[in-house]
N, C-alpha and C positions, 0 to 999 in steps of 0.2 A: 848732590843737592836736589836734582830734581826726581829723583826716586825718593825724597823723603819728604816734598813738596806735592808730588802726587798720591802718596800716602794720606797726607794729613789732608788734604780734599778729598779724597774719597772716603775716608771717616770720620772727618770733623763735619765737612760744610757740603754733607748733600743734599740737604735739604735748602739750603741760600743758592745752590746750583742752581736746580731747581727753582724754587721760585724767581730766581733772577732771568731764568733763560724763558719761563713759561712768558712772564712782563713784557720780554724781547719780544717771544712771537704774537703776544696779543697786537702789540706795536705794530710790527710789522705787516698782521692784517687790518689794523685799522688805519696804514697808510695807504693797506692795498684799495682800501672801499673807499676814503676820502678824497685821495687824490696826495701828491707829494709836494703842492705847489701852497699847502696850507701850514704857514706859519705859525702859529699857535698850536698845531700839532705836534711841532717841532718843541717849542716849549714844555707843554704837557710833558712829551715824553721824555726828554732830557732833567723836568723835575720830579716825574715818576722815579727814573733812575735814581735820580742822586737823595730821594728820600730816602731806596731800596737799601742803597749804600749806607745810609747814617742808619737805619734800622737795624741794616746785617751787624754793623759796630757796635750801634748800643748794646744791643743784644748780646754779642759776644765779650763786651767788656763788663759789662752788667751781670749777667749768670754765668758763665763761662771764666770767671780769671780763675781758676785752679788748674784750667790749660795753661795758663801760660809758663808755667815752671814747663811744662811738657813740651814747648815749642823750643822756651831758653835751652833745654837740654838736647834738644836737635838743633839747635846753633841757627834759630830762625828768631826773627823780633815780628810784631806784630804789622810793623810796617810793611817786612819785605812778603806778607803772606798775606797782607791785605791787598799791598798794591798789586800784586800780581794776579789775585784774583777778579781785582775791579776794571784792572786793565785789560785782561781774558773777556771779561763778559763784558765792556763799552766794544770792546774790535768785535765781537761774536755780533752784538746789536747790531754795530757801522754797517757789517758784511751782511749779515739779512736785510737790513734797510735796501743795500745795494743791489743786493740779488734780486729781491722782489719790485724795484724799480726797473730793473733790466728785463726782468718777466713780462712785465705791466706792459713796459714799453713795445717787447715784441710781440705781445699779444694784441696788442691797436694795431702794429702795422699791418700783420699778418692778417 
């Protein structure tokens, strides 16, 4: 299942890769510059995200349903190859937020 899951993201969505993971790290250095104690950053970027998400969807349910007999045939439905994509790239975000806070942070003490 997941040789045919990494399949279809490397030929359907690398372009929403992409743009999802670029988002991430704009994010991520605009918490480095601002600071992480800023709420409304926190917002921004969580409804950046989840616009990124409704956009990757539209988009793909809009011009793209002639994949979808192509998924049904690999025994995948849209849900289980969305959610796993959105949930890849929220934990990929989480983890660079984290990383670059743990940077920041050892960069002041040091």
């Amino acid at each position: 299942m997941f040789k045919r899951l990494i399949f279809i993201y490397t030929h359907h969505f690398k372009l929403v890769l992409f743009l999802n993971l670029s988002l991430s790290l704009f994010f991520a250095y605009l918490f480095l510059l601002k600071g992480f104690d800023k709420v409304a950053l926190y917002n921004l970027a969580l409804a950046f995200k989840a616009m990124a998400y409704a956009i990757t969807f539209g988009i793909e349910k809009l011009f793209f349903t002639q994949r979808s007999f192509y998924y049904r045939n690999l025994g995948l439905g849209y849900r289980k190859i969305f959610s796993l994509l959105f949930s890849v790239d929220f934990i990929v975000f989480l983890s660079l937020l984290l990383i670059s806070f743990v940077c920041k942070s050892y960069i002041l003490i040091a």
